[in-house]
GUMIGU-56956 format. One record per residue (C-alpha): residue number from 1; y, x, z. Coordinates in Angstrom, 1 decimal. Last residue first. Example, Ala and Ser with C-alpha at 12.3 -4.5 7.8 and 13.67 -1.06 7.14 Angstrom:
REC / 2 / -1.1 / 13.7 / 7.1
REC / 1 / -4.5 / 12.3 / 7.8
END
This chain:
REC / 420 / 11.4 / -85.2 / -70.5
REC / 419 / 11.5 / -88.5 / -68.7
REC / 418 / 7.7 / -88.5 / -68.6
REC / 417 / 7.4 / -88.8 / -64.6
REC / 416 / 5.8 / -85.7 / -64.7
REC / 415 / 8.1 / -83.7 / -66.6
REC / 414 / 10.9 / -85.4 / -64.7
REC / 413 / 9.4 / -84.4 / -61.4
REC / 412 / 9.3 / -80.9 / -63.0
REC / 411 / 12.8 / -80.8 / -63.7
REC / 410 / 13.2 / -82.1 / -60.7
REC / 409 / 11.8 / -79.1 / -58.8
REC / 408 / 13.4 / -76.6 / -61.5
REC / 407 / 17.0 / -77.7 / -60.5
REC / 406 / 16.2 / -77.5 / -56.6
REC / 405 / 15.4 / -74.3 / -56.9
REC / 404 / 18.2 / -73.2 / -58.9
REC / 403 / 20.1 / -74.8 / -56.2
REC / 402 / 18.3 / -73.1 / -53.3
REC / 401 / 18.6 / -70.0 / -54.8
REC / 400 / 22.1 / -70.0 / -55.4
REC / 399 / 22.5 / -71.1 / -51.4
REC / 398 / 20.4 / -68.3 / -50.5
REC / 397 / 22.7 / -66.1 / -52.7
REC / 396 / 25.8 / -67.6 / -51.4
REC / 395 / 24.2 / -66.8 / -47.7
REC / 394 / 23.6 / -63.8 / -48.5
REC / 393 / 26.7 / -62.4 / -50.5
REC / 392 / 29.0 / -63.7 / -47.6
REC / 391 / 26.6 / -62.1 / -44.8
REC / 390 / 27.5 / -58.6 / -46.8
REC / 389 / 31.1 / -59.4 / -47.0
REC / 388 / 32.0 / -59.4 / -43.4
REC / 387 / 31.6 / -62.0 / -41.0
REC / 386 / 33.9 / -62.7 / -38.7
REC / 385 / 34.0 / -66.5 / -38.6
REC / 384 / 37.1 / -67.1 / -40.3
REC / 383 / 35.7 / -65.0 / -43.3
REC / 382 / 32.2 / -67.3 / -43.3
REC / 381 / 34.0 / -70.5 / -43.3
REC / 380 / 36.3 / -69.2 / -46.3
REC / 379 / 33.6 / -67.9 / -48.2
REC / 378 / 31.5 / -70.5 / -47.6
REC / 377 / 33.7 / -73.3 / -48.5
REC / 376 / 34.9 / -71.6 / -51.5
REC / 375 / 31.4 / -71.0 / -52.8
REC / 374 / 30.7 / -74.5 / -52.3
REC / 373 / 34.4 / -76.0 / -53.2
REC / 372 / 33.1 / -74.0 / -56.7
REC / 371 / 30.1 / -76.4 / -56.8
REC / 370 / 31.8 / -79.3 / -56.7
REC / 369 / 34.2 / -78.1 / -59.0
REC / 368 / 31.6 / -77.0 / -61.4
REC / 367 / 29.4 / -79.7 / -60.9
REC / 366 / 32.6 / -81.9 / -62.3
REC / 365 / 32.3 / -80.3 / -65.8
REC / 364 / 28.7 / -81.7 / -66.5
REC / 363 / 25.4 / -80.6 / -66.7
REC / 362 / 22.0 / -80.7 / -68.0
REC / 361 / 20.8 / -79.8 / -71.3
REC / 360 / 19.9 / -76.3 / -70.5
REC / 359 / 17.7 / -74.4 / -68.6
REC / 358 / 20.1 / -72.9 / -66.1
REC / 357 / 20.8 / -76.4 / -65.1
REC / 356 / 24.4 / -78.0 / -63.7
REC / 355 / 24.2 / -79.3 / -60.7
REC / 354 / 27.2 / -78.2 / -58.7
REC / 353 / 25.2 / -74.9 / -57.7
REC / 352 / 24.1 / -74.3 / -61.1
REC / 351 / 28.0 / -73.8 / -61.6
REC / 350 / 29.2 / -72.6 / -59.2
REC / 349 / 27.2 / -70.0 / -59.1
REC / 348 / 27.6 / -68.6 / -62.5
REC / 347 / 31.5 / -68.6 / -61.2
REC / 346 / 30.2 / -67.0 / -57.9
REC / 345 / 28.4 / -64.4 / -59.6
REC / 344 / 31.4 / -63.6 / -62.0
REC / 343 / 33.8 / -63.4 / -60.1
REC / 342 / 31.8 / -61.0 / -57.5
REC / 341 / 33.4 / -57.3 / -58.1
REC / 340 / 35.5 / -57.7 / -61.4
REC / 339 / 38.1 / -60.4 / -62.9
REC / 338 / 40.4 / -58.6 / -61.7
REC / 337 / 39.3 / -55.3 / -60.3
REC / 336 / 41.1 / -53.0 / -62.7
REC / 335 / 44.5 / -54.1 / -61.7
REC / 334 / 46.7 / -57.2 / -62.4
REC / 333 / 49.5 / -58.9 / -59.8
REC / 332 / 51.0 / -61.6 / -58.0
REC / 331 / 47.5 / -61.3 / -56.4
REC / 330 / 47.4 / -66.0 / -57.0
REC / 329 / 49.4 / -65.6 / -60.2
REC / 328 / 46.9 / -63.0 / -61.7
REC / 327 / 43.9 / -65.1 / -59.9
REC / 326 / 45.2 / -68.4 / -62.3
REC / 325 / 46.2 / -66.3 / -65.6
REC / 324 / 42.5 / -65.2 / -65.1
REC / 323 / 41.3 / -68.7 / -64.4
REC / 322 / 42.7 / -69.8 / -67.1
REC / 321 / 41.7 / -66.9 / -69.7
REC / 320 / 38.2 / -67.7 / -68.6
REC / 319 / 38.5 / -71.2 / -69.3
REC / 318 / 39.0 / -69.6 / -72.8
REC / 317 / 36.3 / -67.6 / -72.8
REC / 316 / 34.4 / -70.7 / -71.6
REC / 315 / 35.3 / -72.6 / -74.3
REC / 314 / 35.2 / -70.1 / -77.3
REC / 313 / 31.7 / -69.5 / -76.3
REC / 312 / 30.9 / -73.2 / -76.5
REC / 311 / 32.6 / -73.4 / -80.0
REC / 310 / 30.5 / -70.5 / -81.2
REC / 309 / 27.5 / -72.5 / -80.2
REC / 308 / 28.3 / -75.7 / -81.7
REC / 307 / 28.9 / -73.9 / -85.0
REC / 306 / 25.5 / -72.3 / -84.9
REC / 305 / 23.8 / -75.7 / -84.3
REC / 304 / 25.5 / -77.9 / -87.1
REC / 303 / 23.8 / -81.0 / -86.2
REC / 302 / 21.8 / -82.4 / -89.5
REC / 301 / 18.9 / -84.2 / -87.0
REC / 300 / 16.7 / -81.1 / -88.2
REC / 299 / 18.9 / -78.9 / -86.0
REC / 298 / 19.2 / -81.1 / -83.3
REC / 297 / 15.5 / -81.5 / -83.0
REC / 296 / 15.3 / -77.9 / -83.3
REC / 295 / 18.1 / -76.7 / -80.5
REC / 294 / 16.2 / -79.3 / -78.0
REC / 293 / 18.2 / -80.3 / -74.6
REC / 292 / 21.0 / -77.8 / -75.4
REC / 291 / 21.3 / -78.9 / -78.8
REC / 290 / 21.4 / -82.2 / -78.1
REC / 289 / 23.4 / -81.9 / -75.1
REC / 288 / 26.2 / -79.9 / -77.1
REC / 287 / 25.7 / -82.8 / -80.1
REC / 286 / 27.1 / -85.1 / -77.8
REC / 285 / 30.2 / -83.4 / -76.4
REC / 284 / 30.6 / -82.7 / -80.2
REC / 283 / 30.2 / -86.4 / -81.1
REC / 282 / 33.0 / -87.0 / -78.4
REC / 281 / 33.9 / -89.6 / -75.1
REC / 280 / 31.1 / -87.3 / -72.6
REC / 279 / 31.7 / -84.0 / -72.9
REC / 278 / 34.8 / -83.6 / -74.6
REC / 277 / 36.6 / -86.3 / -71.8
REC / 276 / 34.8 / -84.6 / -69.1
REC / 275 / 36.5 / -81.6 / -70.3
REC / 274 / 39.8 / -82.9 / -70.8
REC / 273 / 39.5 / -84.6 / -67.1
REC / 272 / 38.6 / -81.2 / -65.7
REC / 271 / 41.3 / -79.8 / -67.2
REC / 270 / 43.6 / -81.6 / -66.3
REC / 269 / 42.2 / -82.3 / -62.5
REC / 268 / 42.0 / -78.3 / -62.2
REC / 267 / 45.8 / -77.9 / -63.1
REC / 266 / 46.5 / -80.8 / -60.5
REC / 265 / 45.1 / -78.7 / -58.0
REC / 264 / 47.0 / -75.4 / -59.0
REC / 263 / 50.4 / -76.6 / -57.9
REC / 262 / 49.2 / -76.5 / -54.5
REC / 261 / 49.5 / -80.3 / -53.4
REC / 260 / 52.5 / -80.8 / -50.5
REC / 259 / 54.0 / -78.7 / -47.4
REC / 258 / 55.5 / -75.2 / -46.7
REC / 257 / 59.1 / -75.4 / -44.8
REC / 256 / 60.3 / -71.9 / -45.2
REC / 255 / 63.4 / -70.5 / -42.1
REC / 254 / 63.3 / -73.8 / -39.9
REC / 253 / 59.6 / -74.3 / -40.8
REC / 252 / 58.4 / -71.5 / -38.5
REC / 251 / 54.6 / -71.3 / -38.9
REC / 250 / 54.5 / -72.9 / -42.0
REC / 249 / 51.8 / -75.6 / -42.6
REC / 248 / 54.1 / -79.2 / -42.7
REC / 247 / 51.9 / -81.7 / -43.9
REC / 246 / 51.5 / -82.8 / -47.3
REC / 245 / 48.0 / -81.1 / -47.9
REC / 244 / 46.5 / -83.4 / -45.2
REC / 243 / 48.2 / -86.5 / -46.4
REC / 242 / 47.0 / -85.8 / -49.7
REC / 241 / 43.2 / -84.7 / -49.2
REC / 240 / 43.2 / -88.6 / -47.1
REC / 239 / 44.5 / -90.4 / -50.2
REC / 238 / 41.7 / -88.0 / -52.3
REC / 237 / 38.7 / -89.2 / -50.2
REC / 236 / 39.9 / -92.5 / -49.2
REC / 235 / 41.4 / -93.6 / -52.8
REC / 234 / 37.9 / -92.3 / -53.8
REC / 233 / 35.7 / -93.8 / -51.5
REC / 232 / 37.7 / -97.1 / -52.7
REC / 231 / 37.2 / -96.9 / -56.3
REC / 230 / 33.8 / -95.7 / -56.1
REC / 229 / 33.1 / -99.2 / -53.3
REC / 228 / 35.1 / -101.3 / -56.1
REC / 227 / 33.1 / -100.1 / -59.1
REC / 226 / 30.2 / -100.9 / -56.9
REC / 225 / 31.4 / -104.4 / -55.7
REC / 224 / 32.2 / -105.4 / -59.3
REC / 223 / 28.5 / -104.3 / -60.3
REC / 222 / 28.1 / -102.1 / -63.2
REC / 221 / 27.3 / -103.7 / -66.8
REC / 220 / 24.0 / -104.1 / -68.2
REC / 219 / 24.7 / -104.2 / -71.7
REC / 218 / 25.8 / -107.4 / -74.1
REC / 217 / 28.0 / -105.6 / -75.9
REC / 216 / 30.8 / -107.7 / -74.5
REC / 215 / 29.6 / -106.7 / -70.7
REC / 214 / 29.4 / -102.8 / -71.8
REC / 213 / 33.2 / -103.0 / -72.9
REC / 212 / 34.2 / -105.0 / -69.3
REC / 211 / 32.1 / -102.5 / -67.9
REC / 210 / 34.2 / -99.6 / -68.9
REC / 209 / 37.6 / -101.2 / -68.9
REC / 208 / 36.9 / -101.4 / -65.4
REC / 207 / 35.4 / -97.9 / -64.4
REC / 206 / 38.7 / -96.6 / -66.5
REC / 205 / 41.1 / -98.8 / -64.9
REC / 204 / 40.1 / -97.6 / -61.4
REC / 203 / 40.1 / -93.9 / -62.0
REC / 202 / 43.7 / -94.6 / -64.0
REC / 201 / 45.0 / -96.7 / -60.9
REC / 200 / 43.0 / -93.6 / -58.7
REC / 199 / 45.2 / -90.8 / -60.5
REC / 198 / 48.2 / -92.8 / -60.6
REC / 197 / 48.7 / -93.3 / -57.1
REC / 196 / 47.5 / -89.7 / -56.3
REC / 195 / 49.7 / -88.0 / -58.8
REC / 194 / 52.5 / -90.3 / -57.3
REC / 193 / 51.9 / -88.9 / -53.4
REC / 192 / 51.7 / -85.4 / -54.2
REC / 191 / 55.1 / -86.6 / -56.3
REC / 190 / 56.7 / -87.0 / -53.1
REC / 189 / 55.0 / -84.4 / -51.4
REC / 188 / 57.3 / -81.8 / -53.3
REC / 187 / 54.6 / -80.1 / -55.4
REC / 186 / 53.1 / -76.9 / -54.0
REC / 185 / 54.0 / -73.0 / -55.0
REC / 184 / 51.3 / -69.7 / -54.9
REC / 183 / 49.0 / -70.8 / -57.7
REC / 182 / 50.8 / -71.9 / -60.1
REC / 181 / 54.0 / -70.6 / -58.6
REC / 180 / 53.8 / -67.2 / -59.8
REC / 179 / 53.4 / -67.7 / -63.3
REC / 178 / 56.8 / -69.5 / -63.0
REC / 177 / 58.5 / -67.0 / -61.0
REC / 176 / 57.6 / -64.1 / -63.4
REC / 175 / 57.0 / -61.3 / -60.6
REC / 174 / 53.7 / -59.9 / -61.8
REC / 173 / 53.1 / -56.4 / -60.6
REC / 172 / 50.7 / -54.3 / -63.1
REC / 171 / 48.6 / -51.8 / -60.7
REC / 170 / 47.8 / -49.1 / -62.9
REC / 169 / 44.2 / -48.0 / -63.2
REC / 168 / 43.3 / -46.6 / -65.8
REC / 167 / 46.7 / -47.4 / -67.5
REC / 166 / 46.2 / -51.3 / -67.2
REC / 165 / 45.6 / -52.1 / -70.8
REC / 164 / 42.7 / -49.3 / -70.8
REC / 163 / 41.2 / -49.9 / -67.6
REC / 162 / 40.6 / -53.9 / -69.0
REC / 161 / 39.1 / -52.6 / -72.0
REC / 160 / 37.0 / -50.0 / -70.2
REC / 159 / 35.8 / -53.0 / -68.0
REC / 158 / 35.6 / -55.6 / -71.4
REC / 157 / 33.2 / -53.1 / -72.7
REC / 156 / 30.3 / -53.2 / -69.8
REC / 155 / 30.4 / -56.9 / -69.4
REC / 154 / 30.7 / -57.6 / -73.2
REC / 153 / 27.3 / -55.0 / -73.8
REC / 152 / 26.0 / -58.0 / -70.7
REC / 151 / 27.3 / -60.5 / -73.1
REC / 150 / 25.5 / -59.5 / -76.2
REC / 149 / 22.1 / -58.8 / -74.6
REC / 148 / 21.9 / -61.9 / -72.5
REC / 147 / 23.4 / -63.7 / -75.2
REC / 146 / 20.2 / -62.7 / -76.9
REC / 145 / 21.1 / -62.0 / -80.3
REC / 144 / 20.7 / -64.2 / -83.5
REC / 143 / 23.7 / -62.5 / -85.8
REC / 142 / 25.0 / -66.1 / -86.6
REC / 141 / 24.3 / -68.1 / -83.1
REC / 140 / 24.6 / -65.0 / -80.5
REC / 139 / 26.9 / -62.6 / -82.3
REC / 138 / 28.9 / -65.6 / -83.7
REC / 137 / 29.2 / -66.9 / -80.0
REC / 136 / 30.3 / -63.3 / -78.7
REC / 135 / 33.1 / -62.8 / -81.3
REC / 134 / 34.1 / -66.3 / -81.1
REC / 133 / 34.7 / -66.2 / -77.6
REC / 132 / 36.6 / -62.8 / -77.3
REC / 131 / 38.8 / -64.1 / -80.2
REC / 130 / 39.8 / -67.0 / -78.4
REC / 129 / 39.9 / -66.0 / -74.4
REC / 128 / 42.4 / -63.1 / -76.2
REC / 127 / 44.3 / -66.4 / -78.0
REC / 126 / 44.6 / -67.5 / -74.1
REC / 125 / 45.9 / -64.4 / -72.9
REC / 124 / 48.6 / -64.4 / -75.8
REC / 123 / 49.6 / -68.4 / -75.1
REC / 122 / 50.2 / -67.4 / -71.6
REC / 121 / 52.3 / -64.5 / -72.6
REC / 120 / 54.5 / -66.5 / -75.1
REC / 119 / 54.8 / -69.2 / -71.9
REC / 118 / 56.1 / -66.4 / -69.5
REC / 117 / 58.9 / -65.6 / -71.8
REC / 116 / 57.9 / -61.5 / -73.0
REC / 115 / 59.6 / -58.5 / -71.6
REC / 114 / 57.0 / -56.1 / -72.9
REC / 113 / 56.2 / -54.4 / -70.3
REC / 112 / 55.9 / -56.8 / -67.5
REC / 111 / 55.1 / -60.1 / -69.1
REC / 110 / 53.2 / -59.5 / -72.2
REC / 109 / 51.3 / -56.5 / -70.3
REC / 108 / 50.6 / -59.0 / -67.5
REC / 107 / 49.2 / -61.4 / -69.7
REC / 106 / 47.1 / -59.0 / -71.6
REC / 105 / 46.0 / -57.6 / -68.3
REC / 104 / 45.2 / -61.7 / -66.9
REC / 103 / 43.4 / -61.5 / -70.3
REC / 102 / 40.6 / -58.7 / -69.8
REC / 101 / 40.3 / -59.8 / -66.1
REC / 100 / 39.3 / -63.2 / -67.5
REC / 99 / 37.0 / -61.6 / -69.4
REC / 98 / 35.7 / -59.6 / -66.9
REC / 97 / 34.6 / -62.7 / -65.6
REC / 96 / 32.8 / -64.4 / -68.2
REC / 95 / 31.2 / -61.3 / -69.6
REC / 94 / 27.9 / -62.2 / -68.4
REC / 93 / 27.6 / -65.8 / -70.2
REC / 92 / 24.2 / -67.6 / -70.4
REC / 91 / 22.6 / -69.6 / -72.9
REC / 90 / 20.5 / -73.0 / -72.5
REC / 89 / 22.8 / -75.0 / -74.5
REC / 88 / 24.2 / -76.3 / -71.2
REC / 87 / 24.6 / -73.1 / -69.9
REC / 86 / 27.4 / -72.1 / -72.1
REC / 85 / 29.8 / -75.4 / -71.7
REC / 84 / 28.8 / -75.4 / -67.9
REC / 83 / 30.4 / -71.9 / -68.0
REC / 82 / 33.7 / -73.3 / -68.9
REC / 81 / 34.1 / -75.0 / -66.1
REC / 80 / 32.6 / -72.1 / -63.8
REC / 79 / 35.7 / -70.0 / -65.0
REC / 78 / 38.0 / -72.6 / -63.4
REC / 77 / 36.3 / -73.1 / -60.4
REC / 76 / 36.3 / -69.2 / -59.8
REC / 75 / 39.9 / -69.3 / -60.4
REC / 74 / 40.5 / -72.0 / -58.0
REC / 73 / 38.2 / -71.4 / -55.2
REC / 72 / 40.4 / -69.5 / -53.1
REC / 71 / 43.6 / -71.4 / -53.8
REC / 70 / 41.8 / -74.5 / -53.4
REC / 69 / 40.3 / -73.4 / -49.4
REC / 68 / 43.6 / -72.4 / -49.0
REC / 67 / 45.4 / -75.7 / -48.4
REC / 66 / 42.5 / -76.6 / -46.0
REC / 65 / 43.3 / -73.4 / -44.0
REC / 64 / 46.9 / -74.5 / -43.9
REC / 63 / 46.0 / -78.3 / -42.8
REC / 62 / 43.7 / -76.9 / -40.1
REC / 61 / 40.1 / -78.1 / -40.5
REC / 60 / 38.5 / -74.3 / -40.6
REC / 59 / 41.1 / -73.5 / -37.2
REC / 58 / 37.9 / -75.4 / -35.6
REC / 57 / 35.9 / -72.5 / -35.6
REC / 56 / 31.8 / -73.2 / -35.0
REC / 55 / 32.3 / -77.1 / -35.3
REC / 54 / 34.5 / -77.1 / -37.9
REC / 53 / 32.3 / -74.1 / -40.3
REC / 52 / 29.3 / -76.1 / -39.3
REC / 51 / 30.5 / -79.5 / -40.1
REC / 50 / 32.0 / -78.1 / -43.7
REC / 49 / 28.5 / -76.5 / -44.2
REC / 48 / 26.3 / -79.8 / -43.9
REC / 47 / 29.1 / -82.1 / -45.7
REC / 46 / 29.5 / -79.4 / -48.8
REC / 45 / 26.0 / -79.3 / -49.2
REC / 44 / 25.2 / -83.0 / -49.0
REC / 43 / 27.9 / -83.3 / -52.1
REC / 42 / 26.1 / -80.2 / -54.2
REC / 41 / 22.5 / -81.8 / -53.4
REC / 40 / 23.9 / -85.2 / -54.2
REC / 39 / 25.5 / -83.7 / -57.3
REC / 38 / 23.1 / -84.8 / -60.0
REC / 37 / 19.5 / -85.7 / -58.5
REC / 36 / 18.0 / -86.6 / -61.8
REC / 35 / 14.2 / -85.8 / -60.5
REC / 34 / 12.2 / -89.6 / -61.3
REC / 33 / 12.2 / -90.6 / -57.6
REC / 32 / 16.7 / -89.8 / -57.5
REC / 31 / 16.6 / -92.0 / -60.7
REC / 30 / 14.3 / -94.8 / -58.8
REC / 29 / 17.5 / -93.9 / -55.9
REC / 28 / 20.1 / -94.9 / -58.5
REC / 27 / 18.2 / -97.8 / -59.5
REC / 26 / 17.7 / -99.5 / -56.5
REC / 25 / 21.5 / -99.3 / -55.9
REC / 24 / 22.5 / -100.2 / -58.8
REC / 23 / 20.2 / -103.4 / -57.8
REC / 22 / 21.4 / -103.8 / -54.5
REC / 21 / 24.7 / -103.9 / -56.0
REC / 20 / 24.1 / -106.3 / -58.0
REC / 19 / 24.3 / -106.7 / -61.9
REC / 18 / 22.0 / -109.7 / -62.9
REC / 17 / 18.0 / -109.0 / -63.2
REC / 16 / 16.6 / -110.4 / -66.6
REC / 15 / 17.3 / -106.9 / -68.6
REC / 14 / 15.4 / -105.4 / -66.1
REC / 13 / 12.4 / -107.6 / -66.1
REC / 12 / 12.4 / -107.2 / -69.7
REC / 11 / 12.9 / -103.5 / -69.4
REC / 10 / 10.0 / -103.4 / -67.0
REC / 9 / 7.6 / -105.4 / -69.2
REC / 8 / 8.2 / -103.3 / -72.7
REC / 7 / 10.2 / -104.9 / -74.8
REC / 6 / 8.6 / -106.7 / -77.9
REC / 5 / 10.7 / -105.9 / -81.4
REC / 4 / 11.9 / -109.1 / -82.7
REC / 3 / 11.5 / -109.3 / -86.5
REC / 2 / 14.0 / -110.6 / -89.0
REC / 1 / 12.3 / -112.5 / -92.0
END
C-alpha cells in the first residue's frame, strides 16, 4: 500500500498558492531574510558607483569611455570566470594570473618567433592553461597540499617562467591581425544589432521552455509576468548597451570611423553561457557544489572528489589562458608584467565581489562579470578622476572587504535560519 508522506504546513500552503508575481516576489525577498543575497549587492554596487563616476565627470557616460570600460575589464573578467570554478570547492588559486602571463608568452613566442598561424598559437597557450591546471589540481587533490601552498610556489615559478620565454625581459610585439582584433576591433553594428536579437529570443525561449518543463512536472512554475518583466529589463539593458556601443566614437570619423560591440563582448557571453551551461545543466556542475558545499558527504555519496578538483584547476588555468590571449591582444604585445602587478587581485576580486563565496559552495559564472564591471568601473571612474593608483587599490580593497563581508553575514543568517 503506497504511503503519502505529510508535507510540512508551509510547503502545503506553498504548494496551494498559484504562480504570481506577488508571490515570486515574496519569495525572493523571504530568500533575501534567510541570507542568499546573490548579486543584489554586486548589481546595487554597480548603480551607486556608476552615478558617482557620472555625476563627478560626466565624460564617464561617453559612448568611447563606455566602450572601454569592456576592454578594461575583459581579461580580468575572464580569469575571474574560472576562478569561481576554484572557489567554489572552497580552494583558492594564486597562480591565476601569472598564468595567464605564462601563456600570453607562449602565444607570443608561437606567433612571433616561430611563425606560427595565429589559431596553432592559440590552441598552444591554451594546452599551457592545460598542463598548468592539472599539475596544480593533482598537487592539491592527489598529493593533499594546501592550494594555498601549491599555488603561491606556482606564483613565484610561473614569474621566472614567464622571464624566461620573454628573454628576461624582452618585449614580444604581437602584430597578428586576428589576435589583434579581439580585443582592439568591433563588429559592424549590423550584426551588433543580430547578436542582440538573438541573444534575448534565446534568453526568452529558455525562461519559457523552462517553466513550461517545471509546469508538466507538476512544480511551481515562474509567473508569465515575471519571465516577461526579466525578458524585458533585459532587451532594455542590453538593447540600450547596443545603441550606445554602435555610435560613432572617433574623433575624426572622415579618416577611422569607430562604432559597434568590441569583438571581445561576445567572447565573454560564450563563455559565460558554456559555463553557466556546466554549472547548472551537468552532473559535474552538480557534483562541483557538492563537493564544495561538503567534500565528505560528496565523497561518501560515490562523487569522485579528487577528479572534480583537477577538473576545476584545469578550468581556471584555462580561463586563464583566455584572458591572457585577451590582455596580449589588448598591449599588442607580451612582457614580464603580463599577467603580473594586480591581475590577480582584481580577478580574486571579481569574483567574491560578484557573489561568489570564499567558503565554498556558492557561486556562479555571472558574479564574475558582474563583479569584473566592479573592478572595471572603479578603475576607470577613479583614472578619469585623477586619482592615481594608490586610491585605486583602496577603494577596490574596501569594496573586497565589503563583499567578503557581506558573504560571511549571510552565511550566518543562513546558519541561523537553518538553511545550512
Amino acid at each position: 500500500m503506497n504511503q503519502v508522506k505529510e508535507l510540512p504546513g508551509e510547503a502545503v500552503a506553498a504548494a496551494k498558492q498559484s504562480p504570481s508575481l506577488g508571490n515570486s516576489l515574496r519569495g525572493y525577498v523571504e530568500r533575501l531574510r534567510g541570507g542568499d543575497m546573490g548579486a543584489l549587492p554586486a548589481v546595487l554596487g554597480l548603480i551607486v558607483l556608476c552615478s558617482a563616476f557620472a555625476a563627478a565627470r560626466p565624460a564617464f557616460v561617453t559612448s568611447i569611455n563606455f566602450a572601454n570600460l569592456f576592454t578594461q575589464g575583459a581579461a580580468v573578467t575572464l580569469i575571474a570566470m574560472g576562478l569561481v570554478f576554484v572557489l567554489l570547492l572552497g580552494e583558492i588559486d594564486l597562480s591565476a594570473g601569472f598564468a595567464s602571463g605564462v601563456c600570453a608568452a607562449v602565444l607570443a613566442v608561437a606567433l612571433s618567433e616561430m611563425g606560427l598561424p595565429w589559431y596553432v598559437a592559440v590552441a598552444g597557450a591554451i594546452l599551457t592553461g592545460v598542463v598548468i591546471g592539472v599539475v596544480l589540481g593533482t598537487l592539491v587533490a592527489k598529493v593533499g597540499i594546501p592550494s594555498f601552498v601549491v599555488t603561491l610556489a606556482a606564483f613565484l615559478a610561473f614569474q621566472g617562467l614567464v622571464l624566461v620565454l620573454v628573454d628576461e625581459g624582452t618585449n614580444i610585439s604581437i602584430r597578428d591581425p586576428v589576435i589583434v582584433a579581439v580585443a582592439n576591433k568591433n563588429l559592424p553594428p549590423w550584426l551588433g544589432w543580430a547578436m542582440y536579437a538573438g541573444c534575448v529570443a534565446v534568453f526568452a525561449a529558455v525562461q519559457l521552455l523552462r517553466a513550461r518543463n517545471r509546469s508538466r512536472r507538476g512544480l511551481a512554475a515562474e509567473p508569465l509576468s515575471l519571465i516577461g518583466a526579466r525578458v524585458g529589463t533585459l532587451a532594455l539593458i542590453a538593447g540600450l548597451a547596443v545603441y550606445v556601443l554602435n555610435l560613432e566614437r572617433s574623433r575624426n570619423p572622415a579618416l577611422v570611423s569607430l562604432t559597434g560591440v568590441p569583438i571581445v563582448v561576445p567572447v565573454i557571453l560564450a563563455l559565460l553561457v558554456l559555463w553557466t551551461l556546466v554549472l547548472r545543466r551537468t552532473a559535474f556542475g552538480r557534483h562541483i557544489y557538492a563537493v564544495g558545499g561538503n567534500t565528505e558527504a560528496a565523497r561518501r555519496a560515490g562523487i569522485a572528489v579528487d577528479r572534480i578538483k583537477i577538473s576545476a584547476f584545469v578550468i581556471c588555468s584555462c580561463m586563464a589562458a583566455v584572458g591572457g590571449v585577451v590582455a596580449a591582444s589588448r598591449a599588442s604585445s607580451v612582457d614580464p608584467n603580463t599577467g603580473g602587478s594586480s591581475v590577480l587581485l582584481y580577478a580574486v576580486g571579481a569574483a567574491v565581489i560578484g557573489g561568489t563565496s570564499l567558503f565554498g559552495g556558492k557561486g556562479r559564472v555571472l558574479d564574475a562579470v558582474l563583479g569584473g564591471a566592479v573592478v572595471a568601473v572603479i578603475e576607470n571612474g577613479m583614472g578619469l578622476m585623477g586619482y592615481g593608483a594608490s586610491v585605486k587599490y583602496l577603494v577596490t580593497g574596501s569594496v573586497l572587504l565589503l563583499a567578503a563581508g557581506v558573504d560571511a553575514l549571510a552565511r550566518k543568517r543562513a546558519a541561523a535560519a537553518g538553511l545550512r
